[in-house]
C-alpha positions in Angstrom: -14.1 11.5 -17.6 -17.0 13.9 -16.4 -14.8 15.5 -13.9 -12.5 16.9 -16.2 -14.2 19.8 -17.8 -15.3 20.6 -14.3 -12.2 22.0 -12.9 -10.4 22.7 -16.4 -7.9 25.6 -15.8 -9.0 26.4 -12.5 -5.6 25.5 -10.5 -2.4 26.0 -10.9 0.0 23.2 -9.1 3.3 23.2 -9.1 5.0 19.4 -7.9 8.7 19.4 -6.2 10.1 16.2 -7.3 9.7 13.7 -10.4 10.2 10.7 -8.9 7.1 8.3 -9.5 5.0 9.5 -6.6 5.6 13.5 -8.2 5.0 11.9 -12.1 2.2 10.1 -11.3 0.4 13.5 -9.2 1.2 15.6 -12.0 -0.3 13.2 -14.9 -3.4 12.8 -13.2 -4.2 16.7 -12.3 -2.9 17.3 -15.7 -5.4 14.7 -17.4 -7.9 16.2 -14.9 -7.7 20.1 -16.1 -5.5 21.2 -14.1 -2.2 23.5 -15.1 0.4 21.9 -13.8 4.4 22.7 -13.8 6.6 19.5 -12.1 10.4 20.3 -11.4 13.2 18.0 -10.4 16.8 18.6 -9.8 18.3 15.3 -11.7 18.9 14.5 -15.1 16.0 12.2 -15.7 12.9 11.5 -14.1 12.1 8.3 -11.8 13.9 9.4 -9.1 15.2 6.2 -7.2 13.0 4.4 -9.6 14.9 5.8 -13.1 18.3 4.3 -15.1 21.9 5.4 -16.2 23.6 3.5 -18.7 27.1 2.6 -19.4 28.9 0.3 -22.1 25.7 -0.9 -23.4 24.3 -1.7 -20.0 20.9 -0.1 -19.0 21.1 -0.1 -14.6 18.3 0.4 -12.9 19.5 3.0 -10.2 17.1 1.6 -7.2 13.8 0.2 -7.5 14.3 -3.0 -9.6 10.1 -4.2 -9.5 7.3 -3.5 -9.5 4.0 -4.1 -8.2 0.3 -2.6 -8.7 0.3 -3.9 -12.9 -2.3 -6.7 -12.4 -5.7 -5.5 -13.2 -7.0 -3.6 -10.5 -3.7 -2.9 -8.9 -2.7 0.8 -9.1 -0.8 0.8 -12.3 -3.3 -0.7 -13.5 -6.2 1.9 -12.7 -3.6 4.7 -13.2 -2.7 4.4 -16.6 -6.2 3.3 -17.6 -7.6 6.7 -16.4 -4.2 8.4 -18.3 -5.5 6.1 -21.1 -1.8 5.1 -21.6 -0.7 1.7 -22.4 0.9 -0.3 -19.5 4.5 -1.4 -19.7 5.2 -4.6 -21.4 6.6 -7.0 -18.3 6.8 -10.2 -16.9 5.9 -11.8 -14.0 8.8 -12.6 -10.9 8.5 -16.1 -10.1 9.3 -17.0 -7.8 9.4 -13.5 -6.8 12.6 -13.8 -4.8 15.0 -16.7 -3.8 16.2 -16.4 0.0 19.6 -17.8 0.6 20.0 -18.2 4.7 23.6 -18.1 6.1 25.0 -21.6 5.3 22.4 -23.2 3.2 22.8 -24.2 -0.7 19.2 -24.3 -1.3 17.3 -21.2 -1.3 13.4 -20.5 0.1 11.4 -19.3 -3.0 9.0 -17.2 -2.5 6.7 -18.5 -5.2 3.5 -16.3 -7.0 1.4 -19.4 -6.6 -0.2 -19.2 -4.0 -0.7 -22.8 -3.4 3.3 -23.9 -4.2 4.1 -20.9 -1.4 2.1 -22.5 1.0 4.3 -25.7 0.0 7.4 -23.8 0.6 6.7 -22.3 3.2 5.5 -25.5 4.8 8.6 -27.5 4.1 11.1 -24.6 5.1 9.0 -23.9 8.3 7.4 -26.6 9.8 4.5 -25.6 12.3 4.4 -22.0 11.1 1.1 -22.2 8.9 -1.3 -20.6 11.9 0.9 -17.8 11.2 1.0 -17.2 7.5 -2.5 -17.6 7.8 -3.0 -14.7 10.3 -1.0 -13.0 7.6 -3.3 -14.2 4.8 -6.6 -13.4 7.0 -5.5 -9.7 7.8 -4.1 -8.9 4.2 -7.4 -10.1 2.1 -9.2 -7.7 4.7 -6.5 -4.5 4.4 -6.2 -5.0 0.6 -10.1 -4.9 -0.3 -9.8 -1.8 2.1 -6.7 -0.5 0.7 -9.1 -0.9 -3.0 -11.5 1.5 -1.2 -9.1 4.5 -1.7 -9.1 5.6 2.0 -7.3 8.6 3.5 -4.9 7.6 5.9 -4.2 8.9 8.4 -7.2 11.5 8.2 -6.7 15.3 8.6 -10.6 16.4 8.1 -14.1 15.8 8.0 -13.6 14.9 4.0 -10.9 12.6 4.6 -12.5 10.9 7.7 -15.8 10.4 5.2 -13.1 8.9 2.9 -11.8 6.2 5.6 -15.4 5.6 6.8 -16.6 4.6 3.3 -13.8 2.5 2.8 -14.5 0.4 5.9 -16.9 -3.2 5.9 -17.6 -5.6 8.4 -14.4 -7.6 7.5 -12.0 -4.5 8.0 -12.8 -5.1 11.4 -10.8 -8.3 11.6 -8.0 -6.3 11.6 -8.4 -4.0 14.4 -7.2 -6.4 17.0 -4.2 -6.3 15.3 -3.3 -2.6 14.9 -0.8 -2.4 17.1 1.1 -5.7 17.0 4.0 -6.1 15.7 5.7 -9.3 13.4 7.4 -10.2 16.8 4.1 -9.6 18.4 2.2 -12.1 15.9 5.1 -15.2 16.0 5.1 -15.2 20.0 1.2 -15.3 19.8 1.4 -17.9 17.1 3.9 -19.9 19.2 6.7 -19.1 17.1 8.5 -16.6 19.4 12.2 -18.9 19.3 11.8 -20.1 15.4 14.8 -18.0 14.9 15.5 -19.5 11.6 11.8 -18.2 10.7 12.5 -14.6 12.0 15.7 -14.4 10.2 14.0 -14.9 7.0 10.8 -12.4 7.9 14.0 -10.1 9.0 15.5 -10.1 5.4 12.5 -10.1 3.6 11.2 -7.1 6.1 14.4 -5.2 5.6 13.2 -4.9 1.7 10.1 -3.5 2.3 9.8 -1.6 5.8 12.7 -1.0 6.4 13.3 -2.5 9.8 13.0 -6.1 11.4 10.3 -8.1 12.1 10.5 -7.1 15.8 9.7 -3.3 14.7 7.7 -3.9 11.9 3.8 -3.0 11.9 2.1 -6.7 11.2 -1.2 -5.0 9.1 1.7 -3.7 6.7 3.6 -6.5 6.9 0.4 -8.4 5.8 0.5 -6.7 2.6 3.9 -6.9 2.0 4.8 -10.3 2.5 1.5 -11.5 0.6 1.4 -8.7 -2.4 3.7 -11.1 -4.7 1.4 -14.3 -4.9 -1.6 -14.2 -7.7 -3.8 -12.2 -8.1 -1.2 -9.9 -7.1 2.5 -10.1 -8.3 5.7 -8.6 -8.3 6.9 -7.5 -12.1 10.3 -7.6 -14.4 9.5 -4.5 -16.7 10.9 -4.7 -20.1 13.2 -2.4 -21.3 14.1 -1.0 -17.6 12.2 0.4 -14.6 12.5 4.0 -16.1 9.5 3.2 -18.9 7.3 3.9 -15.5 8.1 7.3 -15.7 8.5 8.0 -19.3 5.3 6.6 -20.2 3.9 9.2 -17.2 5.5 11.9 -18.8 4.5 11.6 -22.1 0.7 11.6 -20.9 1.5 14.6 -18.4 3.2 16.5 -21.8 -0.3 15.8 -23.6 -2.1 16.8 -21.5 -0.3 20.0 -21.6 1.7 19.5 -18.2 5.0 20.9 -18.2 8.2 19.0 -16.8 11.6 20.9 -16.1 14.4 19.0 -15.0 18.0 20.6 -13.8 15.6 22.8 -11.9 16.0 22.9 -7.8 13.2 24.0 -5.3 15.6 26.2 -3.1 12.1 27.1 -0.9 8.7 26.6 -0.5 7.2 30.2 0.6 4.3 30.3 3.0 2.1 33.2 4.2 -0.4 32.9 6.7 -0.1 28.9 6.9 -0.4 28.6 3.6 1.8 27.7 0.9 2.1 30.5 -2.0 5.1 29.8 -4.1 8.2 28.1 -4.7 11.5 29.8 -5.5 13.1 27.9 -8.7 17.1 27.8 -9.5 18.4 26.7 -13.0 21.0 24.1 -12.5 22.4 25.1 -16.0 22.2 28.9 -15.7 22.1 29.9 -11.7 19.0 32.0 -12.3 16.5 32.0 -10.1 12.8 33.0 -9.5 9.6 32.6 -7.8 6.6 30.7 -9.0 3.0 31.2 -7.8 1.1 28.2 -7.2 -2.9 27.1 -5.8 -1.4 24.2 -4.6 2.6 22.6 -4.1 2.6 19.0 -3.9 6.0 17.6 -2.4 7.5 14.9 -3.4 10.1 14.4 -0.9 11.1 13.0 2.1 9.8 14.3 5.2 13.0 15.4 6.2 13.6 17.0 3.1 10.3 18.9 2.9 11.1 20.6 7.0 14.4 21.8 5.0 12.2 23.4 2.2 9.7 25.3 4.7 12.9 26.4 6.8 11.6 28.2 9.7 7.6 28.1 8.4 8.0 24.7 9.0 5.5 23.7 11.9 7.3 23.2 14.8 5.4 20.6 16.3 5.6 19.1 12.8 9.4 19.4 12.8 10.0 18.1 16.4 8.5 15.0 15.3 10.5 14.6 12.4 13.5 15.3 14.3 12.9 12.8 16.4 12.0 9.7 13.9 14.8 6.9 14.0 17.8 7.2 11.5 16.5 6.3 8.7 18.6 3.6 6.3 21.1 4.4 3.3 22.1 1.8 0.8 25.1 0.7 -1.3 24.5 -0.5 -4.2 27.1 -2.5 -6.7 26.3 -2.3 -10.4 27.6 -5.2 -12.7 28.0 -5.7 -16.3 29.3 -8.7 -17.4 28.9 -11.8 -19.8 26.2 -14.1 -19.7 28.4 -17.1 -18.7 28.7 -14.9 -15.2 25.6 -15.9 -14.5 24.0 -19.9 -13.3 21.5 -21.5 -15.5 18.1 -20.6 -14.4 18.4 -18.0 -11.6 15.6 -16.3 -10.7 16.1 -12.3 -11.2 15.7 -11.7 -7.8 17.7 -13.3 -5.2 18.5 -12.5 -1.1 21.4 -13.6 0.1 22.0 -13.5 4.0 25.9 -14.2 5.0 26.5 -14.3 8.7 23.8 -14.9 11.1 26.0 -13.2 14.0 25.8 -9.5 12.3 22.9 -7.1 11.6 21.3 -7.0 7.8 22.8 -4.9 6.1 26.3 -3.4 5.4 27.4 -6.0 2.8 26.2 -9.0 5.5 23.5 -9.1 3.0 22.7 -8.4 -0.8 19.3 -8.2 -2.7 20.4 -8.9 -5.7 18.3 -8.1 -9.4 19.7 -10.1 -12.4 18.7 -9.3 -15.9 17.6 -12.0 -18.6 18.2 -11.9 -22.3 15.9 -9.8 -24.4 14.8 -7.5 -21.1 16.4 -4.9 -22.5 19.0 -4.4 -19.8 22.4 -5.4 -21.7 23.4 -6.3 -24.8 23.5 -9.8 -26.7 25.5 -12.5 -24.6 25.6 -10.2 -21.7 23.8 -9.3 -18.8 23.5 -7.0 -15.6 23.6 -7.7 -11.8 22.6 -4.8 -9.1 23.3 -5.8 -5.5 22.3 -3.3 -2.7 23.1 -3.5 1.3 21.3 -0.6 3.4 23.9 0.4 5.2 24.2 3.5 8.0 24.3 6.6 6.1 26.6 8.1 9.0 29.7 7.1 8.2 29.5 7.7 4.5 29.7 11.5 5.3 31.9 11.9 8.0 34.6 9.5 6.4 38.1 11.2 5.7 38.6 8.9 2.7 35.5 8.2 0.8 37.3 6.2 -2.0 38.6 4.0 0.2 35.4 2.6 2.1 33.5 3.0 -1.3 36.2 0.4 -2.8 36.3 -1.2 0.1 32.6 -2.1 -0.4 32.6 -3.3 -3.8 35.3 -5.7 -3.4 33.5 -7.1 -0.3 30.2 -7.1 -2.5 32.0 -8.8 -6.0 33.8 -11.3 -3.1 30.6 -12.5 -1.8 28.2 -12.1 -5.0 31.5 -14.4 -6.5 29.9 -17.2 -4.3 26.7 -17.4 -6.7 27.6 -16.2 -9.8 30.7 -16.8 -12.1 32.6 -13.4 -11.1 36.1 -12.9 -12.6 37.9 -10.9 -14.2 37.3 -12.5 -18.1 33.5 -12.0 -16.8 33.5 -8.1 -15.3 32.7 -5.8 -17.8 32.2 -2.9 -15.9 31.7 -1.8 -12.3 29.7 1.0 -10.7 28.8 1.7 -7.5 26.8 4.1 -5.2 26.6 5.0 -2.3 24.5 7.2 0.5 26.5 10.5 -0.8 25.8 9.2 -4.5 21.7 8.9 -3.7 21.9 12.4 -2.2 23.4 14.1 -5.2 21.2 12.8 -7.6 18.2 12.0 -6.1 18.3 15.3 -3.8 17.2 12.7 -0.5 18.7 14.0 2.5 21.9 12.5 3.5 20.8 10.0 0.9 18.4 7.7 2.7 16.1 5.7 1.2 12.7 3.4 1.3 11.1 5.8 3.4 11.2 6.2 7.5 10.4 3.1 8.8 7.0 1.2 9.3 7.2 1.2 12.9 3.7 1.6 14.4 4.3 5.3 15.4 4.7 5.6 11.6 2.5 3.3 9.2 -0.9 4.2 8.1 -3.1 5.8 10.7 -0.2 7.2 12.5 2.2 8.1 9.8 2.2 11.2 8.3 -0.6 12.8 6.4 -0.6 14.0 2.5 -2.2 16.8 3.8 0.2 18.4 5.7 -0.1 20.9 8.5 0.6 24.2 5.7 -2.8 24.7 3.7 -2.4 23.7 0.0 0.4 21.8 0.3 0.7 18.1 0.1 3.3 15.3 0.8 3.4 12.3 -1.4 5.9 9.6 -1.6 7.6 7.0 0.6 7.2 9.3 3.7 3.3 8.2 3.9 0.8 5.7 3.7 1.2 3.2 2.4 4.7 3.6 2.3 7.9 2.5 -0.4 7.7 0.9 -3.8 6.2 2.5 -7.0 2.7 1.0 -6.3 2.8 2.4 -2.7 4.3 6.1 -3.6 1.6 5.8 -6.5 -1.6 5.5 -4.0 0.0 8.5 -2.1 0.0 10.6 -4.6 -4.1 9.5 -6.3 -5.0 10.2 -2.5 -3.4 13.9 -2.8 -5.3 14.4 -6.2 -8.9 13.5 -4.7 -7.7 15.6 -2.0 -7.1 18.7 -4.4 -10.3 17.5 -6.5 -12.4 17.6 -3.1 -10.9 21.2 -2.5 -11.6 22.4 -5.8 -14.7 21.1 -6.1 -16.2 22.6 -3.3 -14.3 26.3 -4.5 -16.2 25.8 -7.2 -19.4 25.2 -5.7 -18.9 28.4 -2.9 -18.0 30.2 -5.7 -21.0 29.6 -7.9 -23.7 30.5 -4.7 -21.7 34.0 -4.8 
């Protein structure tokens, strides 16, 4: 690329965090010129997108697809600027089987555009006018989205960003930037299909985090549309942590330098702008300070007010402090034998249990089965992962943490046992985690996950910026637009590299007139 000998050498970045938003930073400003030096606490790197395996059995410790491998998508344009092949993987279809409280046959979400429409028609009489809204006002955001525009924008350069990436069509959206799912069903006449909104609830849940009451409807455009061709969610082979290695071997050839068992105890700051980092070696307890041009977080937003400690803006930090909990999960990993599983079933399945109680805390289970050959378990075997969100609260103040972690596992086998072929001649082994687990090896404060909600005082032009309120340094991840998911945290963090190219650049340039 003609950029690259441009800036070659001329910034040195140091990235906190290598989950898939920090790998995929670090590759690209490595492949770019740029020195780079990404540090993570855990063992491996993924983050809540990486594996752990036991017996045999390869888990995948959160993020259990992926989207963004299509051509085009972000994968896609990622690792063909990396020039790194793309993982071998295959396409979810349907992308996920719904299973409503009571009901034997589940909605499938097909990729098929056409045979979702069926679906969809047959499970919800009357509510086409609104998955056409939704169809309408995601063709607009996602040619937009293609535009690579800065959201929300901090400056004149990333306001020229958004401008560029807006056409005459992006304006059929702008009616609609501050309605809610809720907001769209009552205007589609749909207000008391409850059976609808407890299926848009679920599905929701997965990807913003809250309800369809809450829930922004431009994101909820994309996120209920992104699994139907030419889009599609994705079954990687092998397991979800391939994503990172594959980042990591093009950040190492690039000369990029990953260090893991290595915490960011601080993020120093002098005169609003961030200077260093202070380093401590898990293995040894030493620890130093390393310089940096620019420190790219990736982090929660909660997380990254902890790093700054009392640099941390305080306007920035009041408004962090006062974002809605955000959600923990619990997640049940199963190995077991093949004949645990029935014929055909999709690998991704939703199952809601009692209409009466919230999502969440066991009352419902998304649910990622494993097929032969993926890579996942051995011969004649296979893995389920079933996760809840759940309030992280109790999790830390409980007296006996045991107890309500096995308390939750025998709820989840008893009600996963309602699907699949669960006993004891069929359990090979059993994991789980929990909110505590996610914090100690992820590093996520009080171990919440999927990001903070996409509320409208929080999804794209009134989240939270990359370009934070501290000169040089940079947020990337599930904490901004466009939000959770490998192909959302992997947008974030090409954003944050043109941001740093822009900067950079322009150095350069004053420089050269001196």
């Amino acid at each position: 690329m003609s950029n690259i000998t441009d800036t070659k050498k001329q910034s040195r970045i140091i990235v906190i965090g290598a989950g898939i938003g920090g790998l995929t930073a670090a590759a690209l400003l490595a492949h770019r010129g740029h020195s780079v030096l990404i540090l993570d606490q855990a063992i491996v790197p993924g983050g809540c997108a990486s594996t752990f395996k036991r017996q045999g059995f390869i888990f995948d410790v959160g993020a259990t697809q992926v989207a963004g491998l299509e051509a085009g998508g972000i994968h896609h344009r990622i690792f063909s600027e990396l020039n790194i092949e793309l993982p071998a993987a295959t396409p979810c279809d349907p992308a996920c089987a719904v299973y409503l409280p009571g009901e034997s046959t589940p909605i499938n979400v097909w990729r098929d555009p056409q045979k979702w429409q069926q679906e969809r028609q047959k499970q919800f009489p009357g509510s086409e006018p609104f998955w056409q809204l939704l169809t309408t006002l995601f063709k607009a955001s996602w040619e937009f989205q293609g535009r690579d525009p800065v959201l929300p924008p901090r400056n004149l350069w990333d306001l020229g960003q958004l401008i560029k990436a807006v056409r005459p069509n992006t304006l059929i959206t702008a009616p609609f930037t501050l309605f809610t799912v809720g907001d769209a069903l009552r205007l589609c006449g749909l207000g008391n299909n409850q059976r609808l909104r407890t299926f848009l609830d679920l599905q929701l849940k997965l990807y913003s985090q809250v309800s369809a009451e809450e829930t922004a409807l431009l994101y909820a455009a994309t996120a209920l549309s992104v699994s139907q061709l030419p889009q599609g969610l994705f079954h990687l082979q092998g397991s979800m942590q391939v994503l990172s290695d594959r980042l990591v071997e093009s950040l190492e050839r690039d000369g990029g330098k990953l260090l893991m068992r290595h915490t960011v105890e601080k993020i120093q700051v002098e005169n609003n702008q961030a200077k260093a980092v202070v380093i401590k070696n898990q293995k040894t307890g030493e620890t130093w300070t390393e310089s940096a041009d620019h420190i790219i977080a990736n982090v929660t937003v909660q997380n990254l007010v902890q790093l700054l400690g009392e640099k941390a803006p305080s306007g920035y930090k009041q408004r962090v402090e006062k974002l809605p909990p955000a959600s923990g999960a619990f997640v049940v990993y199963l190995g077991v034998e093949k004949s645990a599983i029935p014929p055909n079933c999709p690998p991704h399945l939703q199952f809601l249990y009692d209409i009466n109680k919230p999502i969440g805390e066991n009352n419902s289970l998304f649910v990622s089965v494993s097929y032969e050959g993926d890579g996942r378990a051995p011969l004649g075997k296979a893995t389920i992962i079933a996760s809840s969100f759940v309030d992280f609260t109790p999790w830390w103040e409980t007296q006996d943490y045991e107890s309500l972690k096995q308390k939750f596992t025998q709820e989840a086998i008893s009600k996963l046992s309602e699907y699949f072929y669960l006993k004891p001649e069929t359990i090979i082994y059993v994991e789980a985690a929990t909110p505590c687990t996610f914090a100690h090896y992820t590093g996520r404060k009080s171990g919440i996950v999927g990001g903070i909600g996409q509320r409208i005082p929080t999804f794209g032009p009134f989240g939270f910026a990359n370009r934070t309120p501290i000169n040089n340094l940079w947020l990337v991840g599930d904490s901004t637009h466009p939000g959770e998911g490998t192909a959302g945290v992997s947008y974030s963090a090409l954003t944050v590299v043109r941001q740093i190219q822009d900067f950079v650049s322009r150095r350069g340039a004053e420089n050269a007139e001196n």
